[in-house]
OpenMM code with the backbone's topology and positions (N, CA, C; nanometers):
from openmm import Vec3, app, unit

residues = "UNK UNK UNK UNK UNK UNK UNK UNK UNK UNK UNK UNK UNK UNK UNK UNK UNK UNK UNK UNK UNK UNK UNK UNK UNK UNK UNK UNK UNK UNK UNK UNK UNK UNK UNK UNK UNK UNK UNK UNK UNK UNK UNK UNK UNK UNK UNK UNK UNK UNK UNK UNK UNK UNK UNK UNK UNK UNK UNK UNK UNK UNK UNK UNK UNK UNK UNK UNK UNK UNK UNK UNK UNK".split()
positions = [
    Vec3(-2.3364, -0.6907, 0.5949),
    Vec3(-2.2006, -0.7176, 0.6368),
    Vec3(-2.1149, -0.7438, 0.5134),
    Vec3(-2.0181, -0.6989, 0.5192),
    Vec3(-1.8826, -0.6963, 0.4120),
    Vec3(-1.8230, -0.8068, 0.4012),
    Vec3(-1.7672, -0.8497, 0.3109),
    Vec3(-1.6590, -0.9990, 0.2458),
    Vec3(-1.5552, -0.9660, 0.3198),
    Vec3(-1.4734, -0.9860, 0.4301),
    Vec3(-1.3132, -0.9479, 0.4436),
    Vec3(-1.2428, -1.0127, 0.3108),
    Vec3(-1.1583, -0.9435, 0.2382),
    Vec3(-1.0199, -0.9678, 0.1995),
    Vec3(-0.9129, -0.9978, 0.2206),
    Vec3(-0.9000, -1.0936, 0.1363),
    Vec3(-0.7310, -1.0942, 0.1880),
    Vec3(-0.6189, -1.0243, 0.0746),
    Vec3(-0.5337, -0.9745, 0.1843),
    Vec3(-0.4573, -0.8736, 0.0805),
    Vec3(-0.2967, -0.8948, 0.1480),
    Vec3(-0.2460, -0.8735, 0.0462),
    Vec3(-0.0389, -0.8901, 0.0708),
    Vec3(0.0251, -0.7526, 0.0049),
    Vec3(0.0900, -0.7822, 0.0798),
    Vec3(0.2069, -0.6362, -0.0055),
    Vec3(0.3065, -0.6966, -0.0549),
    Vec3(0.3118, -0.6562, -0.1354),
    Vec3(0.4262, -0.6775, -0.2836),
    Vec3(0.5130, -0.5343, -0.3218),
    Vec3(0.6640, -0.6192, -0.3601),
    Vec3(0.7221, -0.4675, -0.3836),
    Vec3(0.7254, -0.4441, -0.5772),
    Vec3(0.7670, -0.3928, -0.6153),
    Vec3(0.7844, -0.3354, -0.7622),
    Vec3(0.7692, -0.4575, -0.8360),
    Vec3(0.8198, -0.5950, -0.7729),
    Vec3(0.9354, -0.6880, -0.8841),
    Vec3(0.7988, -0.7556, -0.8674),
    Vec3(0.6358, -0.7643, -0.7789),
    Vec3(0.5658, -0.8750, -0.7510),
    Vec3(0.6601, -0.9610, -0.6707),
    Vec3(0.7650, -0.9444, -0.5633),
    Vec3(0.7710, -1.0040, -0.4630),
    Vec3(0.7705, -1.0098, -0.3032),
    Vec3(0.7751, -1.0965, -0.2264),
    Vec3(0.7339, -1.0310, -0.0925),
    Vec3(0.8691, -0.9241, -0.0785),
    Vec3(0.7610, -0.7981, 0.0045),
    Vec3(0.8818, -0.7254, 0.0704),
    Vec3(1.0057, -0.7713, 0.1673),
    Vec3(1.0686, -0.6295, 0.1737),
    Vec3(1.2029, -0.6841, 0.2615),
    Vec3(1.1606, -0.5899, 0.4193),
    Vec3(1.2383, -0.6359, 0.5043),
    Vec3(1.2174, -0.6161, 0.6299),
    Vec3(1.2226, -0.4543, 0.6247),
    Vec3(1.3380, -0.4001, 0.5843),
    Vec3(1.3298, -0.2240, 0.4976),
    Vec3(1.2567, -0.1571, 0.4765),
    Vec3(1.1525, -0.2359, 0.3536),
    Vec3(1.0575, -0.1733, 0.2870),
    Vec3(0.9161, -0.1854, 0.4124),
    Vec3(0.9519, -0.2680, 0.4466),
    Vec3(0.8520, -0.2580, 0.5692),
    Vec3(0.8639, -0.1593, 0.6560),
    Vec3(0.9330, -0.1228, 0.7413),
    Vec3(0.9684, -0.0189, 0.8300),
    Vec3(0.9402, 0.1291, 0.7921),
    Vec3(1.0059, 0.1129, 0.6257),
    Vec3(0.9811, 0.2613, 0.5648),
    Vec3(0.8437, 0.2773, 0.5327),
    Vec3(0.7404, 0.1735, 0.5254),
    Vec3(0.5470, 0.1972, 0.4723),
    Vec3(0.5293, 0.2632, 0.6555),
    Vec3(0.5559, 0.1594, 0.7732),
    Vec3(0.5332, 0.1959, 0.8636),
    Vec3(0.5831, 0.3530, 0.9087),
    Vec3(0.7388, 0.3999, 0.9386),
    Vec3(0.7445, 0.5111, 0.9396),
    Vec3(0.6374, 0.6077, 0.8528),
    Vec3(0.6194, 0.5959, 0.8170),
    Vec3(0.5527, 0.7380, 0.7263),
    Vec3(0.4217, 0.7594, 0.7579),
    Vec3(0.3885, 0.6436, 0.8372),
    Vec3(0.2335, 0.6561, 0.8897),
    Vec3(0.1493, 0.7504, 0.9504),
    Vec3(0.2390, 0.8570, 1.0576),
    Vec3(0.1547, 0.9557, 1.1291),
    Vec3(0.1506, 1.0683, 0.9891),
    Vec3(0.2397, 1.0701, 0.9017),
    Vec3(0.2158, 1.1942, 0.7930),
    Vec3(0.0835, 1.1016, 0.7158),
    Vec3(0.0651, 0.9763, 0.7011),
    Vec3(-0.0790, 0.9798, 0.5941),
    Vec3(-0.2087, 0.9523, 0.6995),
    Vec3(-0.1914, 0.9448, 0.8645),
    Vec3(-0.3102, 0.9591, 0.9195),
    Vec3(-0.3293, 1.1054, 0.9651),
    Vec3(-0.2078, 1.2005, 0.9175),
    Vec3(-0.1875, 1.3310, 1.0196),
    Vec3(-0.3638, 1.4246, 0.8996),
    Vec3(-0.3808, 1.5153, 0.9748),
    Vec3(-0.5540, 1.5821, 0.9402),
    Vec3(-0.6358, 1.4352, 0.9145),
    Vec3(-0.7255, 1.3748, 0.9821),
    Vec3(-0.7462, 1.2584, 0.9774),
    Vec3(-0.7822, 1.1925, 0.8910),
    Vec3(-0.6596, 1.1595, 0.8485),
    Vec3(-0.6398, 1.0251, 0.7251),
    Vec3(-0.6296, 1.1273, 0.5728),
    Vec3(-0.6486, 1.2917, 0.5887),
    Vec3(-0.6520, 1.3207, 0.4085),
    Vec3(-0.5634, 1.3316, 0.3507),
    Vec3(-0.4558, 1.3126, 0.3956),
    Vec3(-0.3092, 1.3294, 0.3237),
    Vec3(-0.2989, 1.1521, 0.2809),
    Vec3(-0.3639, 1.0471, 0.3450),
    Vec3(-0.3615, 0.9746, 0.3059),
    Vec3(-0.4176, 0.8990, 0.1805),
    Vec3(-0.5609, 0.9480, 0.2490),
    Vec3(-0.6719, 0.9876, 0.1368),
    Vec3(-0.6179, 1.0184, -0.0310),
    Vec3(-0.5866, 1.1684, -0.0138),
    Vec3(-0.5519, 1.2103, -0.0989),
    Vec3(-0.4674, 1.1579, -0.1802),
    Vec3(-0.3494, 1.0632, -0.1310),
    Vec3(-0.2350, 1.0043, -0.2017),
    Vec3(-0.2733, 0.8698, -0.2517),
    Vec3(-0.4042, 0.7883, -0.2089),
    Vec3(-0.4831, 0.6785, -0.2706),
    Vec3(-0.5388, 0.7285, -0.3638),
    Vec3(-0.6092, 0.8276, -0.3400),
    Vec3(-0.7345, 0.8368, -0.4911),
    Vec3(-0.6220, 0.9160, -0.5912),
    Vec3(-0.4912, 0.9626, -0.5947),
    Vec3(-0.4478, 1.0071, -0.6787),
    Vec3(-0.3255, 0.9301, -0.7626),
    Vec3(-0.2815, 0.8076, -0.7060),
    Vec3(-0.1796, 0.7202, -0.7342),
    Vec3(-0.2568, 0.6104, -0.8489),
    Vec3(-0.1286, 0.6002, -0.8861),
    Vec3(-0.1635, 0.4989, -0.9842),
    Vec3(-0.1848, 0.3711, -0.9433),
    Vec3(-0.1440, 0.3206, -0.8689),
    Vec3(-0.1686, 0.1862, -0.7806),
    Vec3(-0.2297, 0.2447, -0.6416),
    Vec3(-0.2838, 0.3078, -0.6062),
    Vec3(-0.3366, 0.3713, -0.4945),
    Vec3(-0.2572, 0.3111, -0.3818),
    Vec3(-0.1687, 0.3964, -0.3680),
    Vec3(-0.1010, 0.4220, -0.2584),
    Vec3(-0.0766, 0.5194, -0.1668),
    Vec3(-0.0260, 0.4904, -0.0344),
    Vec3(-0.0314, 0.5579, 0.0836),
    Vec3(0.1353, 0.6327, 0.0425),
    Vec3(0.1753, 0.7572, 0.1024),
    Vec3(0.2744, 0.7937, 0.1307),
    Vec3(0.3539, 0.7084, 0.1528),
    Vec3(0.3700, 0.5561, 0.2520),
    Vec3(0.4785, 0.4527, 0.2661),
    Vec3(0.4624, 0.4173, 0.1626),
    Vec3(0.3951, 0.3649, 0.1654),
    Vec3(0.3952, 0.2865, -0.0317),
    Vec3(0.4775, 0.3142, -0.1271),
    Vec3(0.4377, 0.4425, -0.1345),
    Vec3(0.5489, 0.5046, -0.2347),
    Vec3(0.6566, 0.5136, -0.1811),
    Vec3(0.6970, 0.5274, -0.1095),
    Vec3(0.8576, 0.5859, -0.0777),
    Vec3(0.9469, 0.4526, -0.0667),
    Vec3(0.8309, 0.3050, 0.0368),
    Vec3(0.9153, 0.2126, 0.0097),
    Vec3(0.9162, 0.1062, -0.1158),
    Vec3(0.8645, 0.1766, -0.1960),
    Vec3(0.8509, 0.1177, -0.3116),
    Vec3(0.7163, -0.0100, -0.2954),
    Vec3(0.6120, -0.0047, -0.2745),
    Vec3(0.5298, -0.1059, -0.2549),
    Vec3(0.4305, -0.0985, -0.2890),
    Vec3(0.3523, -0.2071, -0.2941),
    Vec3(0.1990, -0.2039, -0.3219),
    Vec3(0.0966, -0.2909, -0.2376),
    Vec3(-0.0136, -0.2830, -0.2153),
    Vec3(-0.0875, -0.4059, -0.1453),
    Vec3(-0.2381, -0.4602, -0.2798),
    Vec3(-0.2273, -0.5427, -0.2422),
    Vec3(-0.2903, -0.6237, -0.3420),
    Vec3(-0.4137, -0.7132, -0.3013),
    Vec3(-0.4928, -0.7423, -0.3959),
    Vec3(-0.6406, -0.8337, -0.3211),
    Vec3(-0.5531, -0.9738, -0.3769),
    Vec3(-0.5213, -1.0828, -0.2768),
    Vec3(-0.4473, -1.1768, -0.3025),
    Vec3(-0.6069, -1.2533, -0.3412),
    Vec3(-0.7037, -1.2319, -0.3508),
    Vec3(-0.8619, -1.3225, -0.3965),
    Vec3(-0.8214, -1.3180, -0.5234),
    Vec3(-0.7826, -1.2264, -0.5734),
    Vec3(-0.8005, -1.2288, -0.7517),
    Vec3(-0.6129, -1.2693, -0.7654),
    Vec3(-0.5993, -1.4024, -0.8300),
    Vec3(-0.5105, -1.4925, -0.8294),
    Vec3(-0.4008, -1.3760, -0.9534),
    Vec3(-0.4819, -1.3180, -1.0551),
    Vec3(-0.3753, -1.3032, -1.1744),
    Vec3(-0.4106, -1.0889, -1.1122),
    Vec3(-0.4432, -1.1006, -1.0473),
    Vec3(-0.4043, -0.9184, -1.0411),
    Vec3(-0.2641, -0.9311, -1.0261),
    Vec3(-0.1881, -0.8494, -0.9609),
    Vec3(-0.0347, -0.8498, -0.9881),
    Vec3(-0.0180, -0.6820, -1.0275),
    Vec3(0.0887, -0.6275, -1.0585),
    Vec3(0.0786, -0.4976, -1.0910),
    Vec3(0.0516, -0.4776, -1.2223),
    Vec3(0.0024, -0.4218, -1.2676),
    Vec3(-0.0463, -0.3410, -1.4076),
    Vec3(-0.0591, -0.2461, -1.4509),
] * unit.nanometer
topology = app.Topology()
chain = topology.addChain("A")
for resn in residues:
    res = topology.addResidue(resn, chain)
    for name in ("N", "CA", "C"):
        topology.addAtom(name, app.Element.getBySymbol(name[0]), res)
């Protein structure tokens, strides 16, 4: 059995998102589960912060809030 994580989304600046940037990760969702999940797939293993299609567009990231000093890098 696996450790759950805990994880937050953060926008560019390392702060919590805005209600906006939220809506825009959500919209974009059926394009990164659409052929199941490889467009999503594909846009994690190729991003620099491994991100989903929302991610990028609303400017965001999600993060392992366990490791105190990760942050963006």
């Amino acid at each position: 059995m696996s450790d759950l994580k805990a994880i937050s989304t953060i926008n560019y600046n390392e702060s919590r998102i805005s209600l906006g940037q939220s809506v825009k990760r959500h919209l974009v969702a059926i394009i990164d589960i659409w052929l199941f999940g490889l467009i999503g797939i594909l846009l994690i293993k190729n991003t620099k912060f491994n991100q989903r299609l929302g991610d990028i567009w609303a400017k965001t990231v999600v993060i392992d809030t366990t490791d105190k000093e990760q942050g963006i890098k």
